[in-house]
OpenMM code with the backbone's topology and positions (N, CA, C; nanometers):
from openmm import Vec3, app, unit

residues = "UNK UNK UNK UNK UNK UNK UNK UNK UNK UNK UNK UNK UNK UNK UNK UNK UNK UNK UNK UNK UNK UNK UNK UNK UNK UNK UNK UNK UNK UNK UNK UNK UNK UNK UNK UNK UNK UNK UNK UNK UNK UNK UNK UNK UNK UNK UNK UNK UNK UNK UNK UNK UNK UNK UNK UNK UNK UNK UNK UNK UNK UNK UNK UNK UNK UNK UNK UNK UNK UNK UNK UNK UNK UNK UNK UNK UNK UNK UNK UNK UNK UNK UNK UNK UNK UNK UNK UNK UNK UNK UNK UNK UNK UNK UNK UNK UNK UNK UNK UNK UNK UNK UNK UNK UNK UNK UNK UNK UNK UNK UNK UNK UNK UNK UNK UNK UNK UNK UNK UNK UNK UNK UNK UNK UNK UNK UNK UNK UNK UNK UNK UNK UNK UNK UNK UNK UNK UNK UNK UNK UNK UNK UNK UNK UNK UNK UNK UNK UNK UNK UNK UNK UNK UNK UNK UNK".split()
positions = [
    Vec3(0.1546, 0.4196, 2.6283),
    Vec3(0.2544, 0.3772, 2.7249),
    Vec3(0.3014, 0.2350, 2.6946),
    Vec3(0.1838, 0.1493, 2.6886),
    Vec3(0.2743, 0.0144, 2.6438),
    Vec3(0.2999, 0.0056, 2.5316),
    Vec3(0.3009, 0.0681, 2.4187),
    Vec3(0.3904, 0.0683, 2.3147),
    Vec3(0.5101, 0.0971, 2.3385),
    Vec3(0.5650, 0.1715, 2.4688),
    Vec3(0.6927, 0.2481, 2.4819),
    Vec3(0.7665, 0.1622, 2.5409),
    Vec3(0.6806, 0.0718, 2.6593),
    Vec3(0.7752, -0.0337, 2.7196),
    Vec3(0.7383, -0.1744, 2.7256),
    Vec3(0.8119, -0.2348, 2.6673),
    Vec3(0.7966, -0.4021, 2.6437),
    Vec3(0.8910, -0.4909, 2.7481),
    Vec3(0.9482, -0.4215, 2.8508),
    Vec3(1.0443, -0.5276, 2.9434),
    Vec3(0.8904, -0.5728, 3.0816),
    Vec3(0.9976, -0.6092, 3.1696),
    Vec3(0.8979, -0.6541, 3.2635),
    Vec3(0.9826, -0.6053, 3.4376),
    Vec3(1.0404, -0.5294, 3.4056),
    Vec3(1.0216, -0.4288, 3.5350),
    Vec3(0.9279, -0.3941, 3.6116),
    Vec3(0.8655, -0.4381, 3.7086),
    Vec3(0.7078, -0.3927, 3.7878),
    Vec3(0.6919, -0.2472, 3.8112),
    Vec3(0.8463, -0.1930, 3.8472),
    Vec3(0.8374, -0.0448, 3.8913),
    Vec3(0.8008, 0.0153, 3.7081),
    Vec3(0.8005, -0.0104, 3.5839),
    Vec3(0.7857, 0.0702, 3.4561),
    Vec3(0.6999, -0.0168, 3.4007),
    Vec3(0.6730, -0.1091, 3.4669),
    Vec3(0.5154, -0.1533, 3.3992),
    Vec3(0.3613, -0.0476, 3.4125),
    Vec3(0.3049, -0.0521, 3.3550),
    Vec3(0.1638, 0.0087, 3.3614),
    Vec3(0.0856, -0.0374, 3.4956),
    Vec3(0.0779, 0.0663, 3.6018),
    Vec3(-0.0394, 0.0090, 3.7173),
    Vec3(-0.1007, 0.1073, 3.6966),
    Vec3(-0.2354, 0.1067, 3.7133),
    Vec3(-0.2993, 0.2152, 3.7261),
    Vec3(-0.3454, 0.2757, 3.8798),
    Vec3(-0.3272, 0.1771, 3.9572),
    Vec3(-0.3548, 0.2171, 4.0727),
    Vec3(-0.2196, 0.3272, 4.1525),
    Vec3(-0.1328, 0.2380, 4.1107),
    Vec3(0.0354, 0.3355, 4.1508),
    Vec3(0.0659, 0.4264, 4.0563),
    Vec3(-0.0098, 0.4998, 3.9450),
    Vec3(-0.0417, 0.5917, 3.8592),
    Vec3(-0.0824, 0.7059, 3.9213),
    Vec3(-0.1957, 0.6437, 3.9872),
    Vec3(-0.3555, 0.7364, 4.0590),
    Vec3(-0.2718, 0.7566, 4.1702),
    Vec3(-0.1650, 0.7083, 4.2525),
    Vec3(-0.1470, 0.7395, 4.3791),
    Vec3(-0.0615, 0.8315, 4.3512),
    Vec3(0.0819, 0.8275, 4.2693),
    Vec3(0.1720, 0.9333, 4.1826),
    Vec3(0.1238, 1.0659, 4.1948),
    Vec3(-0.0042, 1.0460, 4.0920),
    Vec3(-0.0478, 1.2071, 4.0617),
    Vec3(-0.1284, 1.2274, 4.1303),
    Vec3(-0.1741, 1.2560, 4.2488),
    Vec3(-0.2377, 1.2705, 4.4125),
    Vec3(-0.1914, 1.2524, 4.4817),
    Vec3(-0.0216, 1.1922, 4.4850),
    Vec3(0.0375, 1.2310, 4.5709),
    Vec3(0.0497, 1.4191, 4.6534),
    Vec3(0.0737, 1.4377, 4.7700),
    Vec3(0.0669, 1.5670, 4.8292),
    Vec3(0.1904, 1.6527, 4.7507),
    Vec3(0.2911, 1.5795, 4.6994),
    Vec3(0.4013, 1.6484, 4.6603),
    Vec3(0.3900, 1.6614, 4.5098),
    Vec3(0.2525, 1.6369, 4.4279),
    Vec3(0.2209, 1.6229, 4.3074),
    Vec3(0.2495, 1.7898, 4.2689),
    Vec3(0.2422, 1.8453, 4.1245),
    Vec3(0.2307, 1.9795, 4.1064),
    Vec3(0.1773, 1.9660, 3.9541),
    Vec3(0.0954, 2.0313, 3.9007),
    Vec3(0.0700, 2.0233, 3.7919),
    Vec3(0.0669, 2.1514, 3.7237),
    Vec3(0.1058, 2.2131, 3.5737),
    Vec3(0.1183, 2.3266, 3.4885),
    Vec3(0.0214, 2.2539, 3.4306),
    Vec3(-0.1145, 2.3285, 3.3688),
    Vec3(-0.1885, 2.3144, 3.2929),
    Vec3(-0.2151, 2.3876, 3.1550),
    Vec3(-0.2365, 2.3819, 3.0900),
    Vec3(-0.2570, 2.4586, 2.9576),
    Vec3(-0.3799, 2.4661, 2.9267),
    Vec3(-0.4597, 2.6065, 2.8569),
    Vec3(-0.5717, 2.5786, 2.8273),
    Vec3(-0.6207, 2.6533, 2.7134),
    Vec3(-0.7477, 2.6317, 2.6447),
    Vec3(-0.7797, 2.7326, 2.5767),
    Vec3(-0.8565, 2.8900, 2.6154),
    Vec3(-0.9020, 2.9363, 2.5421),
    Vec3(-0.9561, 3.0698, 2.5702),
    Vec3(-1.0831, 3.0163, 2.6621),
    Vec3(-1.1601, 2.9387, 2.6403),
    Vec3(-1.2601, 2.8759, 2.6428),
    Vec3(-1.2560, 2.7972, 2.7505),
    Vec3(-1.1459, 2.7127, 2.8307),
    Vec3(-1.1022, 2.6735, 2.9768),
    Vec3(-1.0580, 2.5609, 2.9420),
    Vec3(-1.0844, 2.4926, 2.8367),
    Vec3(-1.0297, 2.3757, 2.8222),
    Vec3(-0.9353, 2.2579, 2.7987),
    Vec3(-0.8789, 2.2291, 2.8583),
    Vec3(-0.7208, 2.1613, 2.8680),
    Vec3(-0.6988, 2.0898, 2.8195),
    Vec3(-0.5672, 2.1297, 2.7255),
    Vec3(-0.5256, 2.0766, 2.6145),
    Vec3(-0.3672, 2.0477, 2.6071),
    Vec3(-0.3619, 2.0693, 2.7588),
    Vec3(-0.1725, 1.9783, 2.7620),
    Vec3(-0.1671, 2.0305, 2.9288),
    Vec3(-0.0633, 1.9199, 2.9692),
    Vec3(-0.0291, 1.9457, 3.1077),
    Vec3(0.0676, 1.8918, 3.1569),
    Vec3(0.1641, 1.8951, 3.2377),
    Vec3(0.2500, 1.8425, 3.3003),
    Vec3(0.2641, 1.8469, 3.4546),
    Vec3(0.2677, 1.6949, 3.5259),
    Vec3(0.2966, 1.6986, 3.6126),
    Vec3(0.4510, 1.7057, 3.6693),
    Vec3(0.4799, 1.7601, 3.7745),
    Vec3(0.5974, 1.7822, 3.8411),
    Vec3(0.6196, 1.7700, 3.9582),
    Vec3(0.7518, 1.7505, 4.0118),
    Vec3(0.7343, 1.8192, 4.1630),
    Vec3(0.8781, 1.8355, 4.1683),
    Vec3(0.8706, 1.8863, 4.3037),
    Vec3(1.0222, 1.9860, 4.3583),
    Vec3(1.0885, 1.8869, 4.4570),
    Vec3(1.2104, 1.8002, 4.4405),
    Vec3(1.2230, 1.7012, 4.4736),
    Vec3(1.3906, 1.6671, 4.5239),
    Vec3(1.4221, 1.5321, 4.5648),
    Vec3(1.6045, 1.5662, 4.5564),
    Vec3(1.6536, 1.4490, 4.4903),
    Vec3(1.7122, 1.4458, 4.3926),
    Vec3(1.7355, 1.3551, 4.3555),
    Vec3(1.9006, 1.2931, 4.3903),
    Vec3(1.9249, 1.1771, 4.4664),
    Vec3(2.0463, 1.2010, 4.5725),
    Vec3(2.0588, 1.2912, 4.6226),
    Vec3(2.1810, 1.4174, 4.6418),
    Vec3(2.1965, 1.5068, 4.7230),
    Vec3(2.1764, 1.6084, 4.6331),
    Vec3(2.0821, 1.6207, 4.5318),
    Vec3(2.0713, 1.7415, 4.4741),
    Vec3(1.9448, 1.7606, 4.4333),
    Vec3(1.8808, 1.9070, 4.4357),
    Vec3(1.7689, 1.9624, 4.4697),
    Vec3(1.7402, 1.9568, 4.2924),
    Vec3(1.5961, 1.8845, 4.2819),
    Vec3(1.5788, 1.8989, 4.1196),
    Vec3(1.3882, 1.9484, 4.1201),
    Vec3(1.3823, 1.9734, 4.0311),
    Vec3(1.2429, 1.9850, 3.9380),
    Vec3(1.2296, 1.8432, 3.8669),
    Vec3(1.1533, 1.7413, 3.8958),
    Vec3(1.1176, 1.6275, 3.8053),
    Vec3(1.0543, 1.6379, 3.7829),
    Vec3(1.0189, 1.6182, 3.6148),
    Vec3(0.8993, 1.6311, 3.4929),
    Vec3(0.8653, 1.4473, 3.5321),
    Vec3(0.7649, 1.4767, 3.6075),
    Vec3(0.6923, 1.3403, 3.5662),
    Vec3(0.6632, 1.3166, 3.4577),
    Vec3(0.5372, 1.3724, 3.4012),
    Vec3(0.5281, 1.3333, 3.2549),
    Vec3(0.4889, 1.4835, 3.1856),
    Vec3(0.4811, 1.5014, 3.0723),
    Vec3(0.3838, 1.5950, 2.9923),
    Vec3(0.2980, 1.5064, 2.8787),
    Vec3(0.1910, 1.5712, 2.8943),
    Vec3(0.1180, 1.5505, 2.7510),
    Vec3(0.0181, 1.6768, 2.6812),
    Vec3(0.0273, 1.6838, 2.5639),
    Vec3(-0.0064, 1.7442, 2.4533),
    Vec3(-0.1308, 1.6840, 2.3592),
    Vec3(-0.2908, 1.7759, 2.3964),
    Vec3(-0.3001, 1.6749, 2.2976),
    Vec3(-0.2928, 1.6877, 2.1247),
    Vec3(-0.3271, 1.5947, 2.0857),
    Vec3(-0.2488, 1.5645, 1.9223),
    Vec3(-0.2913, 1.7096, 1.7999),
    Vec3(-0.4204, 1.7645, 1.8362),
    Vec3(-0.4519, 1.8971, 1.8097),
    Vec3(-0.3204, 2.0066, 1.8181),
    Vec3(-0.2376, 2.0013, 1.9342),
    Vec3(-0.1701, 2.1405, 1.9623),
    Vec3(-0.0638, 2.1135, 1.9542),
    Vec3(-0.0296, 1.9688, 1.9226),
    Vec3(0.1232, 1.9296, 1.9002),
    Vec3(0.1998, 1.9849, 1.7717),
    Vec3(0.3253, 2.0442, 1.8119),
    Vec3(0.4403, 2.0846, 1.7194),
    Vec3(0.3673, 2.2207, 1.6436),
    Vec3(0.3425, 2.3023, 1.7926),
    Vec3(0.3304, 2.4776, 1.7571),
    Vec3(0.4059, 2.4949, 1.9039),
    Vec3(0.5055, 2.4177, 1.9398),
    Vec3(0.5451, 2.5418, 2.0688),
    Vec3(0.5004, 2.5182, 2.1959),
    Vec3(0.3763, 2.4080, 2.2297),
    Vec3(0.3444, 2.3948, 2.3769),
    Vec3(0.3854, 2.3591, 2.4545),
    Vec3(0.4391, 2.2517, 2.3961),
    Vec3(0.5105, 2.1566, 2.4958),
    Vec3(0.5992, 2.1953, 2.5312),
    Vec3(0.7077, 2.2800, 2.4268),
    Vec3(0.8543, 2.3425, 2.4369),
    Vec3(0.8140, 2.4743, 2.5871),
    Vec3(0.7280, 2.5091, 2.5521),
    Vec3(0.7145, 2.6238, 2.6134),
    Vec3(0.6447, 2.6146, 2.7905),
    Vec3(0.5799, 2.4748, 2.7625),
    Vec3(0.5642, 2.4415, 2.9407),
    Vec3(0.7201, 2.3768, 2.9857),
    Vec3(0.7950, 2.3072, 2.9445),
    Vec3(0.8977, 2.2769, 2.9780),
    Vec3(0.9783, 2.3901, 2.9912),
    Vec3(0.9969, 2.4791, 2.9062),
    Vec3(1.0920, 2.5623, 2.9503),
    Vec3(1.0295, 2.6816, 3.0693),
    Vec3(0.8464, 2.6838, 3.1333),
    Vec3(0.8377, 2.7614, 3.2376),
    Vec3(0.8371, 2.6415, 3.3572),
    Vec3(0.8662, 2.5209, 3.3316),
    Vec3(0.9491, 2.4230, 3.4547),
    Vec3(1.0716, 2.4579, 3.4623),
    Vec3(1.1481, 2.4512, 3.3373),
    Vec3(1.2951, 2.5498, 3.3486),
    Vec3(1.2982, 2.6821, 3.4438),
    Vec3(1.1905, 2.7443, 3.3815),
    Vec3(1.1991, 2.8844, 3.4818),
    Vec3(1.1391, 2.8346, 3.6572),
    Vec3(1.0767, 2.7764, 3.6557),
    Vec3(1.0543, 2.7096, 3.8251),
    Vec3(1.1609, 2.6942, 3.8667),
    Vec3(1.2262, 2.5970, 3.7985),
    Vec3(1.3626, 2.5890, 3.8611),
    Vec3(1.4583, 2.6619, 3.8931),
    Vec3(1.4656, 2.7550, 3.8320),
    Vec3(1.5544, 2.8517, 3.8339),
    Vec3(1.5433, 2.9456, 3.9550),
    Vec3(1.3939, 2.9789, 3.9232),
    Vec3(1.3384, 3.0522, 4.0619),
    Vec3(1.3459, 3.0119, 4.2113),
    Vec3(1.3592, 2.8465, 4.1766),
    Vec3(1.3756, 2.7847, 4.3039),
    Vec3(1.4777, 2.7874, 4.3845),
    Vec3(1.6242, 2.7861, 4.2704),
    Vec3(1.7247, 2.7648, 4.2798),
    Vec3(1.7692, 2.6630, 4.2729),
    Vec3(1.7491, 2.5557, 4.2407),
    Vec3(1.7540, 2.4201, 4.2251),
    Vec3(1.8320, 2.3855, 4.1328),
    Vec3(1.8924, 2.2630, 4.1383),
    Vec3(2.0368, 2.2427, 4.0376),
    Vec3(1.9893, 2.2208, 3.8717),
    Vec3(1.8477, 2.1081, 3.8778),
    Vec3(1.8560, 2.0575, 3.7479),
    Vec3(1.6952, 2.0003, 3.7263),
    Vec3(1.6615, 2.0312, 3.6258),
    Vec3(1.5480, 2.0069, 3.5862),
    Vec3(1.5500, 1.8402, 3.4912),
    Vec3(1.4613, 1.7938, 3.5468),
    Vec3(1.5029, 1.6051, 3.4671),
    Vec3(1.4147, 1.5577, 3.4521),
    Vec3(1.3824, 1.4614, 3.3937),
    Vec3(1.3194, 1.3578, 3.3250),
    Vec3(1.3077, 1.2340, 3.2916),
    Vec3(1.2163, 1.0949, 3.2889),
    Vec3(1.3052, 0.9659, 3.2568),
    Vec3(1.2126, 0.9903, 3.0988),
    Vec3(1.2637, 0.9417, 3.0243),
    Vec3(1.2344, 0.9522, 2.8862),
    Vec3(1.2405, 0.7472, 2.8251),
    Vec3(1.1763, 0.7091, 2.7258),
    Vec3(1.1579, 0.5786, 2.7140),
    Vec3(1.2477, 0.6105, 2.5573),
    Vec3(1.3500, 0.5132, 2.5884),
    Vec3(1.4468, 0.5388, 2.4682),
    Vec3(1.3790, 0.4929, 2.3094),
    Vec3(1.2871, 0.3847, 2.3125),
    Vec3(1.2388, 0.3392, 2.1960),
    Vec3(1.1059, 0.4425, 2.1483),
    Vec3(1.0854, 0.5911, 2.2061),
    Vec3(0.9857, 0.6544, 2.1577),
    Vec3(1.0410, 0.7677, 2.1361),
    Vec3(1.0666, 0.7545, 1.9735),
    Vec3(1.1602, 0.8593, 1.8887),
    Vec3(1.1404, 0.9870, 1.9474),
    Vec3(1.0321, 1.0547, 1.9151),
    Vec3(0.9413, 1.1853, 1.9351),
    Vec3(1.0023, 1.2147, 2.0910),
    Vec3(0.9291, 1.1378, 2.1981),
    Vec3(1.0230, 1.2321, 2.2968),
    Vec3(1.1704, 1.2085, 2.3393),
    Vec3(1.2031, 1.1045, 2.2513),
    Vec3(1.3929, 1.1723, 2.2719),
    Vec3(1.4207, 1.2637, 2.1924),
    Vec3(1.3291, 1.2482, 2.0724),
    Vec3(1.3604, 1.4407, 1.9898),
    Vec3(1.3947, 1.4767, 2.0625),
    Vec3(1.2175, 1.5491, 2.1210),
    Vec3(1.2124, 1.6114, 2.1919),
    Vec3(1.2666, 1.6962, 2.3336),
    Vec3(1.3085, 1.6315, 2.3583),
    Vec3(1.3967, 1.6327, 2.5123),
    Vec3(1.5466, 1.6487, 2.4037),
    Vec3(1.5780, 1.5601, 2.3757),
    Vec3(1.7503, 1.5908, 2.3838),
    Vec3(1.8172, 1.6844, 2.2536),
    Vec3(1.6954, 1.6573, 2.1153),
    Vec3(1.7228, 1.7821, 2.0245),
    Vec3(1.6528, 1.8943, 2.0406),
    Vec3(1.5039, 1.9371, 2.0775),
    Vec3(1.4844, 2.0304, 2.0828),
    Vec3(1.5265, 2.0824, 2.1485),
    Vec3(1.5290, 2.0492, 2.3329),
    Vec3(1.5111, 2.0995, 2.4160),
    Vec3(1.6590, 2.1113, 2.5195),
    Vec3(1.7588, 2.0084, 2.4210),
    Vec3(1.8876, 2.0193, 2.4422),
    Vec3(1.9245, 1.9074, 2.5908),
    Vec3(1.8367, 1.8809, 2.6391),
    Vec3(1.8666, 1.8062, 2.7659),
    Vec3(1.9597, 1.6838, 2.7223),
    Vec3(2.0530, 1.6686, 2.8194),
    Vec3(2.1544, 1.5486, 2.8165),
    Vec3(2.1369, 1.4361, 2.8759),
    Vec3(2.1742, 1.3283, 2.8811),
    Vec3(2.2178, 1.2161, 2.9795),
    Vec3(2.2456, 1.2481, 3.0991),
    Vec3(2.1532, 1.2272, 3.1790),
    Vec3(2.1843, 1.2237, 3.3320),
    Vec3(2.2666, 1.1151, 3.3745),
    Vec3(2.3747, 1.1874, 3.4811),
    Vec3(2.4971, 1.1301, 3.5503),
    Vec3(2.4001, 0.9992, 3.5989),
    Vec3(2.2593, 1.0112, 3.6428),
    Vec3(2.2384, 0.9081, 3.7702),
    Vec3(2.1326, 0.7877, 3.5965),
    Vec3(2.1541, 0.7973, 3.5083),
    Vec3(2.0686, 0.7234, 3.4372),
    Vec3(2.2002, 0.5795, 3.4199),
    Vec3(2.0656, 0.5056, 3.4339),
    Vec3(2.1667, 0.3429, 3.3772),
    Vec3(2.2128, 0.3552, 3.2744),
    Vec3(2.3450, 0.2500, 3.2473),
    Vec3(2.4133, 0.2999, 3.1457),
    Vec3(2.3670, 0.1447, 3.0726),
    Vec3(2.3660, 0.0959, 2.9374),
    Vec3(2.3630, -0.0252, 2.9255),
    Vec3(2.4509, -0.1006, 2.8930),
    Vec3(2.4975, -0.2174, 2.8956),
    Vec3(2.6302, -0.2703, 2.9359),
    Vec3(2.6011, -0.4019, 2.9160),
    Vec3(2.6703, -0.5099, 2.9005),
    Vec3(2.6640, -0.6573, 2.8319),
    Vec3(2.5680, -0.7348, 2.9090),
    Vec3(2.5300, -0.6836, 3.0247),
    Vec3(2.4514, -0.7762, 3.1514),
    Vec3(2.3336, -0.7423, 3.1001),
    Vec3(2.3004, -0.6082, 3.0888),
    Vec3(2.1667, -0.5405, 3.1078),
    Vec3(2.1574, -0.3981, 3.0297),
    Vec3(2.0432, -0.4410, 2.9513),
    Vec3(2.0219, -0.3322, 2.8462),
    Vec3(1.9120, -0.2556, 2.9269),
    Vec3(1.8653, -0.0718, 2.9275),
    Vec3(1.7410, -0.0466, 2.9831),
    Vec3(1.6603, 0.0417, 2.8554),
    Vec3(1.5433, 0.0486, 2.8897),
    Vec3(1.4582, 0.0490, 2.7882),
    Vec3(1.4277, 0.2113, 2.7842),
    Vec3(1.5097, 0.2805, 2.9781),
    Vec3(1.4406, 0.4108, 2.9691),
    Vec3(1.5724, 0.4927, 2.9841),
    Vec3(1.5609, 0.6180, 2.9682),
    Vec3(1.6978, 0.7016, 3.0380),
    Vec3(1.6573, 0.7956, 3.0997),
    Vec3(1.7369, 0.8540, 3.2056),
    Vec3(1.7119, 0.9873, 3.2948),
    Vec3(1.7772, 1.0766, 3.1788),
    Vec3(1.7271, 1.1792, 3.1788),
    Vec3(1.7857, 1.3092, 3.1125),
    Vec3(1.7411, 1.4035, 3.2079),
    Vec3(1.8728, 1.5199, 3.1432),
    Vec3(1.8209, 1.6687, 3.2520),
    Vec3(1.8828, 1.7892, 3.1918),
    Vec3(1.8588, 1.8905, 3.2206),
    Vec3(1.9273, 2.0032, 3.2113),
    Vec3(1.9540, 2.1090, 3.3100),
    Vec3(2.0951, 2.1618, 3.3270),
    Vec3(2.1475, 2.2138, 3.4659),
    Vec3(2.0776, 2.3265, 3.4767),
    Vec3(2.0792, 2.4056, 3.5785),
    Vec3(2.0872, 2.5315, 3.6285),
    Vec3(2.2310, 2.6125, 3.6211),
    Vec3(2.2555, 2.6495, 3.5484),
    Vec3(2.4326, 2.6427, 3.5104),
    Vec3(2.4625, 2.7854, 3.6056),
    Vec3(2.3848, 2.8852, 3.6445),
    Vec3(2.3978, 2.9544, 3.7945),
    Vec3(2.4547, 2.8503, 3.9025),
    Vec3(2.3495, 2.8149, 3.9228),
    Vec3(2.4037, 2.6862, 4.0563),
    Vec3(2.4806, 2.6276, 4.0683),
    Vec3(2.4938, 2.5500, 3.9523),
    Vec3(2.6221, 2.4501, 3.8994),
    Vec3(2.7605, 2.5354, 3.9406),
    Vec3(2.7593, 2.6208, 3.8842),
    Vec3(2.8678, 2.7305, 3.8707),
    Vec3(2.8991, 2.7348, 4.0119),
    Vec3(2.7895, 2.7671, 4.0574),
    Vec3(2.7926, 2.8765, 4.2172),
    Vec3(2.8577, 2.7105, 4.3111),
    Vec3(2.8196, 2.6038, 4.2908),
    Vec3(2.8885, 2.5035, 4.3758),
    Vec3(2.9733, 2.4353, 4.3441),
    Vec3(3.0208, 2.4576, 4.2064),
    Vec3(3.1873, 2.3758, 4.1290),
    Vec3(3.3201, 2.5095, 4.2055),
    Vec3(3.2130, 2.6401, 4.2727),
    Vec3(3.3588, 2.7365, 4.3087),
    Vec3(3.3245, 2.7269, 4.4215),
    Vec3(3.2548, 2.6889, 4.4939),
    Vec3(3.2541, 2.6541, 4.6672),
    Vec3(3.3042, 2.5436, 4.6966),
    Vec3(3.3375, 2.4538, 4.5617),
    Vec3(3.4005, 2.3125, 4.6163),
    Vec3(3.5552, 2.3371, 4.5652),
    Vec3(3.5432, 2.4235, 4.4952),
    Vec3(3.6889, 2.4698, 4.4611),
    Vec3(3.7815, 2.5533, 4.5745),
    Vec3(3.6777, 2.5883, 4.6294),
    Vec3(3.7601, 2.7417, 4.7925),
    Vec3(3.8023, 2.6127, 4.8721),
    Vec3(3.6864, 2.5233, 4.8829),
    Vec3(3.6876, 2.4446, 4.9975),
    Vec3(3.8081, 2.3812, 4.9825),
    Vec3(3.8599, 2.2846, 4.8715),
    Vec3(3.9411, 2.2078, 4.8015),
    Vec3(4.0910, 2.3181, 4.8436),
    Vec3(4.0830, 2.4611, 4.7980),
    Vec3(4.2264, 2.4980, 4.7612),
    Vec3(4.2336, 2.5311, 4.9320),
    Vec3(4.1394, 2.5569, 5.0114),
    Vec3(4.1658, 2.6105, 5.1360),
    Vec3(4.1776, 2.5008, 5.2642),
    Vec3(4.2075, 2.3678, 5.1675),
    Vec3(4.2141, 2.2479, 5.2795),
    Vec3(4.3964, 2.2369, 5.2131),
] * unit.nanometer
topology = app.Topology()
chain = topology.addChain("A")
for resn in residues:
    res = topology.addResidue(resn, chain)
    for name in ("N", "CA", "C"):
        topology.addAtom(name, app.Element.getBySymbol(name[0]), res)
C-alpha cells in the first residue's frame, strides 16, 4: 500500500485502525476464494452501496495471493461482483484504483474493461490525484433509465 501512495491525504493514508473499522463495518461483504483444502487464497471485500444518487456494488479492495495470480482469479471474483450486481439491479460496479500501480490499472481498465468514473477527480493545473474511481455499467439499467428520462423529457 505505501508503495502505491506517496501524497499526504489522511483519508488515503495507511491507518490501520480506520482499516479494521472499514472491514467490520456491518455493511462490509466479503467473496472469498479457497482451496480444496479450505484455505484462502484471494478475497474481496465489497458492499452494496449509493454512490450519489446511484445504487452501486463497491469493490473495496481484492487481493490474490502471489501463488494464484494471473490464472483467472481475480478476473473471475470480479466478474461474480459483476454478476451481484446485476442480480441486484444496481447501476454500476466501481472501484478506486491507485494510478501509479501499473498491474491494477491493467487490470481493471485492460483486462477487465472498466472506465473512468464520471464522479473520479480529474487532474488539472491546481491538483494532481494519485488515485481514480473506475467502474463498469449495468448497461440493462443504464438503458432502462436513459428511456425513462427520455418519456419523461418528451412527455413534459
Amino acid at each position: 500500500y505505501e508503495k502505491c501512495y506517496s501524497g499526504k491525504d489522511p483519508d488515503l493514508c495507511w491507518n490501520e485502525e480506520r482499516k479494521r473499522d472499514e472491514m467490520t463495518d456491518a455493511r462490509a461483504w466479503y467473496l472469498i476464494a479457497r482451496t480444496q483444502e479450505g484455505t484462502p487464497v484471494a478475497f474481496s471485500h465489497f458492499r452494496y452501496d449509493m454512490d450519489y444518487d446511484d445504487e452501486v456494488v463497491y469493490c473495496y479492495e481484492i487481493q490474490v495471493e502471489k501463488a494464484y495470480r494471473r490464472k483467472g482469479l481475480g478476473r473471475f471474483m470480479v466478474k461474480t461482483l459483476e454478476l451481484l450486481m446485476l442480480k441486484a439491479n444496481m447501476l454500476k460496479l466501481m472501484a478506486t484504483i491507485f494510478k501509479n500501480d501499473a498491474p491494477e490499472a491493467k487490470f481493471f481498465k485492460d483486462c477487465l474493461k472498466f472506465e473512468t468514473d464520471e464522479t473520479s477527480p480529474m487532474d488539472d493545473v491546481y491538483e494532481t490525484f494519485e488515485y481514480e474511481i473506475v467502474s463498469r455499467f449495468n448497461l440493462k439499467k443504464k438503458m432502462e433509465m436513459e428511456d425513462k428520462e427520455n418519456s419523461t423529457n418528451a412527455s413534459n
